[in-house]
C-alpha positions as CSV (number, residue, x, y, z in Angstrom):
1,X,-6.5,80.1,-42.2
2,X,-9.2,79.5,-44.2
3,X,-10.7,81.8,-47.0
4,X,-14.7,82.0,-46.8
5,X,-15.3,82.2,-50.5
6,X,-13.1,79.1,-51.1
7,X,-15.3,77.2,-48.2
8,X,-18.3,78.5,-49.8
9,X,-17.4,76.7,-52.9
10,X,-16.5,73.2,-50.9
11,X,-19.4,73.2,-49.5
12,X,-22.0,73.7,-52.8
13,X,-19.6,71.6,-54.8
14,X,-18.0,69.2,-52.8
15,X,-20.4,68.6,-49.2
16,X,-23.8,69.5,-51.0
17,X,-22.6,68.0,-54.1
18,X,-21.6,64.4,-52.4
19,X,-25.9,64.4,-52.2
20,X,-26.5,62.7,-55.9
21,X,-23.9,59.8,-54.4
22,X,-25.8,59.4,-51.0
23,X,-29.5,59.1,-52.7
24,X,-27.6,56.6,-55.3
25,X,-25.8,54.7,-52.3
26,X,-28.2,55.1,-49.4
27,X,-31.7,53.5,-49.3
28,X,-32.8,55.5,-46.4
29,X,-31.7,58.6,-48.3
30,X,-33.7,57.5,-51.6
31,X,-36.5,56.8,-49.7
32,X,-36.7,60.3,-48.9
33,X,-36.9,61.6,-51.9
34,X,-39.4,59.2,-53.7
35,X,-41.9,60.7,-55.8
36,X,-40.0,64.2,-55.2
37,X,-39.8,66.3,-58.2
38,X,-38.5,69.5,-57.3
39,X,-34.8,71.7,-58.5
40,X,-33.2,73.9,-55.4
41,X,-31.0,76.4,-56.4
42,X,-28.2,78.1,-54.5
43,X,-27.2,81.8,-55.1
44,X,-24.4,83.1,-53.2
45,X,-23.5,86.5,-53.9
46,X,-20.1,87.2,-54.9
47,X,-19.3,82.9,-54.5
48,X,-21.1,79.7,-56.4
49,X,-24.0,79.0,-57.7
50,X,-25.5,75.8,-58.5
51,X,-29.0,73.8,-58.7
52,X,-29.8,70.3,-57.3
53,X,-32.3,68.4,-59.4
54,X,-34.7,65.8,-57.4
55,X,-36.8,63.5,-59.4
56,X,-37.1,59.9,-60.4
57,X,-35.9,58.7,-56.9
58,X,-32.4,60.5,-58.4
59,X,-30.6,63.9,-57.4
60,X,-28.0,65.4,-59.7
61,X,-26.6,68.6,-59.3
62,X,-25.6,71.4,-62.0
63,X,-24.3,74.9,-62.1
64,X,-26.4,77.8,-61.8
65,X,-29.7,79.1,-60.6
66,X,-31.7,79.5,-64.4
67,X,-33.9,76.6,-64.0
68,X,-34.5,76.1,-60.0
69,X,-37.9,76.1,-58.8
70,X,-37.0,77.1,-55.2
71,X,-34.4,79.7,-54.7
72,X,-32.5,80.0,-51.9
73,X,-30.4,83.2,-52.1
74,X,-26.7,84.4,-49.6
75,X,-26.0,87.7,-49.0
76,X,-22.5,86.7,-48.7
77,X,-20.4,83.3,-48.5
78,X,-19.9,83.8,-44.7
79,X,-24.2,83.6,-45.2
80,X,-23.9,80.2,-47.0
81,X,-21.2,78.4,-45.0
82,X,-23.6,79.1,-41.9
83,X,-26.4,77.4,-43.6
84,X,-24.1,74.4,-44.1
85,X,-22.6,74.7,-40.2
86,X,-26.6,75.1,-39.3
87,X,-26.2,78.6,-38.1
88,X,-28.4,80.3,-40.7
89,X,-32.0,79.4,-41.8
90,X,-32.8,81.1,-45.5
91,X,-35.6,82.4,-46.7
92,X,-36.5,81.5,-50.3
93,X,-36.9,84.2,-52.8
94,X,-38.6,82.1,-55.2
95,X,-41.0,79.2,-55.0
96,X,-42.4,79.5,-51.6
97,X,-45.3,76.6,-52.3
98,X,-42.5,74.1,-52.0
99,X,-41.1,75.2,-48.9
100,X,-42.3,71.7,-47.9
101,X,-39.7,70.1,-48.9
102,X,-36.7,71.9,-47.8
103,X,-38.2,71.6,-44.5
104,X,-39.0,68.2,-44.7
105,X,-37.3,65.9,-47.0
106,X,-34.1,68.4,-47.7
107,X,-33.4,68.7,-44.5
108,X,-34.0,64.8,-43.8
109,X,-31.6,64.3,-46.5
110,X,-28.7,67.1,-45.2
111,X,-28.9,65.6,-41.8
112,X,-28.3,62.0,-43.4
113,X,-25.7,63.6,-45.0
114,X,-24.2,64.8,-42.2
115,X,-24.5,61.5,-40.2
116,X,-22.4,59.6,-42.9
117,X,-19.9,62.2,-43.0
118,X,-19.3,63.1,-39.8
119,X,-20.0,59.3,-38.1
120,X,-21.0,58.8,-34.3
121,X,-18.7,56.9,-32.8
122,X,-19.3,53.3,-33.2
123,X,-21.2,54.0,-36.3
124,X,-18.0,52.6,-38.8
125,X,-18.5,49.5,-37.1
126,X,-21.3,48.5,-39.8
127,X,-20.0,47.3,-42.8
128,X,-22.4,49.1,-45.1
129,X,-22.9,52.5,-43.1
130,X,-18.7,52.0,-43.6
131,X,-18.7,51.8,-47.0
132,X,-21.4,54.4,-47.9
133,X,-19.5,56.7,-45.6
134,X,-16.1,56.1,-47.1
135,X,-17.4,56.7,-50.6
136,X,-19.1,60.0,-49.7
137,X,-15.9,61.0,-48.0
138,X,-13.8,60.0,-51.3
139,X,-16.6,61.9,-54.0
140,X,-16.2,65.3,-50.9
141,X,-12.2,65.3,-51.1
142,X,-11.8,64.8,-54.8
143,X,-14.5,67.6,-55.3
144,X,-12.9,69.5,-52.4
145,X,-9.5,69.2,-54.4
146,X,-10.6,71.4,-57.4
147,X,-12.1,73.7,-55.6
148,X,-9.2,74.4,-53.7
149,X,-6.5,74.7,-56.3
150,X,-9.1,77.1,-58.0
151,X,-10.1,79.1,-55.7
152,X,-7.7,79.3,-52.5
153,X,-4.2,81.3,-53.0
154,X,-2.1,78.4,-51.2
155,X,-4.1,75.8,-53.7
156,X,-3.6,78.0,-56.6
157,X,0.2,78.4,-56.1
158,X,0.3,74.6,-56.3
159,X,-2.1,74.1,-59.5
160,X,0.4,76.5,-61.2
161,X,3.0,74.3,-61.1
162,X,0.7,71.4,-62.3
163,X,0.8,70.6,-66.1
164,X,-2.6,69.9,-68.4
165,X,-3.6,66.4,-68.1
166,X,-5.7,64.2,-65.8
167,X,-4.9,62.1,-62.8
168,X,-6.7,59.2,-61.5
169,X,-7.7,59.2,-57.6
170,X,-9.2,56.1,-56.8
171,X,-9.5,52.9,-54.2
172,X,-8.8,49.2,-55.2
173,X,-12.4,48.3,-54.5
174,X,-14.1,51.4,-54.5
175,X,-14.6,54.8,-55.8
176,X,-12.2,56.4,-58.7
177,X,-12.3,59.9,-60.5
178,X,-10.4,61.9,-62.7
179,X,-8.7,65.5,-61.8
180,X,-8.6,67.2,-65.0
181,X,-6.0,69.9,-65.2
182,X,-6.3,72.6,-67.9
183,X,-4.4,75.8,-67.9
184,X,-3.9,75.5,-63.7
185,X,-7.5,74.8,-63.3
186,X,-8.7,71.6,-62.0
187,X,-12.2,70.1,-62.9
188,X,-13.2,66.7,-61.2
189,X,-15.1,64.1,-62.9
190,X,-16.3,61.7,-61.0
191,X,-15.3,58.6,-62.3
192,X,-12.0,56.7,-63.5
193,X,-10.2,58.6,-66.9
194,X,-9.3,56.2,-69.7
195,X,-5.6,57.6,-70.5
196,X,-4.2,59.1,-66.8
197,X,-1.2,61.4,-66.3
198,X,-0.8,60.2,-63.6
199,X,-2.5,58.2,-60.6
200,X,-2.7,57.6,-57.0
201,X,-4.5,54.3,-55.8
202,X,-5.1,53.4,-51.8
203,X,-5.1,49.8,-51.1
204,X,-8.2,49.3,-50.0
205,X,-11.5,51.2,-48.4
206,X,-9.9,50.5,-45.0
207,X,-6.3,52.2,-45.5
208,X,-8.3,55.3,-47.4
209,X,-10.7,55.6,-44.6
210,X,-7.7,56.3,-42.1
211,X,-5.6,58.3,-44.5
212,X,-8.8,60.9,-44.6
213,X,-9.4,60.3,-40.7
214,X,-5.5,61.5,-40.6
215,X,-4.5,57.9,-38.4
216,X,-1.9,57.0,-41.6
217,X,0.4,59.1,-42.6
218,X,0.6,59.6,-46.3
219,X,4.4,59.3,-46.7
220,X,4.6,56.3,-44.9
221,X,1.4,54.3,-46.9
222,X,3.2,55.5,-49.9
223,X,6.6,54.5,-48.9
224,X,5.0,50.8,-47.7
225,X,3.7,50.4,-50.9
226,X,-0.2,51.0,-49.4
227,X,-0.6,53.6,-52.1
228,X,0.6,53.4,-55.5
229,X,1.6,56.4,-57.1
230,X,2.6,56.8,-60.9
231,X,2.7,58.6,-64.0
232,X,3.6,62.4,-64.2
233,X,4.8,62.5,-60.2
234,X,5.2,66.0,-60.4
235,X,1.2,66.3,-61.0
236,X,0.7,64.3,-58.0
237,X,3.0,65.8,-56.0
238,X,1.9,68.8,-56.4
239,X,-2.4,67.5,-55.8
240,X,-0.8,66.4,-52.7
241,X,0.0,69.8,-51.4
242,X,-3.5,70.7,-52.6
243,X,-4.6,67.9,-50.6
244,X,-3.0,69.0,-47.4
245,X,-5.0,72.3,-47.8
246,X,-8.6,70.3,-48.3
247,X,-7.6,68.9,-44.8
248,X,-7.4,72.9,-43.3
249,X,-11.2,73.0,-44.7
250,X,-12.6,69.7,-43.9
251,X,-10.8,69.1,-40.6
C-alpha cells in the first residue's frame, strides 16, 4: 500500500523536483520559461514544503514557502498528490497577479514534464527525447529513494539497517548522484560523491532505462555483470530494498 504523506513528499521532491533538470536538459521546456522571474511555493499541511525559483532561463528548487511570490497552499497530502495526478486545481493564497503563469507557462512546463516521464508509445524512439527522458527518470528515483527511506515505515525499516556514508547511483554515460546516509536518514545530492561507500553503476542509458521500465531484472543485470556493485554491499543492499518500494510509488 502506499502511505499518502510519503507520496506527497515524492512528488514535491522527486516529480516536481526533476523540473530544474528538464528546463536545463529540454529546449522546449527553457523556452517556456524565458524571461520568467517568478518563485511558487508549495504548502502542504501536515507534509512538505518547498519553493521553485524561475529566473534567468533556470529553475531551482528549495525548501520552504518564506520567500515564494505565489503560494499555493494543501489542506492535506491527499489534496497535493491530486494536483500532481490532475485531479485538484488550487487556489493561490498569495500572489494572485501572477496567476498567469501557473496557468500558462507552469502548466506548459508540468505537462512537458509529464510527457518525458511518462512517454507515448513510440516516443523512446528519438534519441534525444530518450535521453532527456532517461535522465529525468534517474534525478525522480534517486530523489524518490530518500524520500522513501525517510518517510515510509517499509523504507525506514531498511535505512535503519544502513550505516552513515554515501553511495554513488550513477550510469556509465549519464547521470550520477550521491545518497548521503546520516543517522538512517538519507539526503540525495545530485551529482557523483568524491569518496563513495559504496556504488551501484548500470551499463549504459539503455540497460537503466529497462531496469526502471521493470523489462530487466535487477538480480540478473547484476549477476551478468550489467551493473556493478561495490563498496559497503550491505548499504546497497539494503537501498535496494528501498528501491523496490520507490517502484510501489512510481509504478
Amino acid at each position: 500500500m502506499k502511505d499518502a504523506r510519503t507520496m506527497a513528499y515524492i512528488n514535491l521532491f522527486a516529480v516536481l523536483g526533476a523540473l530544474p533538470y528538464l528546463c536545463e536538459l529540454d529546449g522546449e521546456a527553457a523556452e517556456l520559461i524565458a524571461g520568467k522571474t517568478v518563485s511558487v511555493g508549495f504548502a502542504v499541511k501536515d507534509g512538505p514544503s518547498a519553493t521553485l525559483f524561475f529566473g534567468g532561463g533556470k529553475c531551482r528548487m528549495a525548501p520552504g514557502v518564506d520567500r515564494c511570490q505565489v503560494k499555493l497552499p494543501f489542506s492535506s497530502c491527499e489534496k497535493f498528490n491530486g494536483l500532481i495526478d490532475g485531479t485538484v486545481t488550487p487556489i493561490p493564497s498569495k500572489g494572485f497577479t501572477k496567476i498567469g503563469f501557473l496557468t500558462g507557462p507552469f502548466t506548459k512546463l508540468t505537462d512537458r514534464l509529464s510527457a518525458l516521464l511518462k512517454p507515448e508509445p513510440g516516443a523512446l524512439e528519438d534519441p534525444e527525447f530518450f535521453r532527456v527522458s532517461t535522465t529525468l527518470m534517474f534525478h525522480v528515483i534517486a530523489e524518490a529513494i530518500a524520500q522513501v527511506a525517510n518517510e515510509d515505515k517499509i523504507g525506514q525499516f531498511s535505512a535503519s539497517n544502513i550505516v552513515d556514508g554515501t553511495a554513488k547511483l550513477s550510469i556509465v554515460g549519464g547521470p550520477a548522484a550521491a545518497l548521503c546516509c546520516r543517522d538512517h536518514r538519507l539526503l540525495t545530492i545530485h551529482k557523483a560523491p568524491e569518496h563513495p561507500l559504496s556504488y551501484m553503476e548500470f551499463g549504459d542509458m539503455r540497460l537503466a532505462r529497462d531496469l526502471f521500465d521493470g523489462k530487466v531484472n535487477a538480480i540478473a543485470a547484476v549477476g551478468a555483470g550489467q551493473v556493478r556493485i561495490g563498496g559497503m554491499i550491505s548499504q546497497i543492499d539494503n537501498i535496494n530494498r528501498i528501491l523496490d518500494r520507490v517502484a510501489v510509488y512510481l509504478g
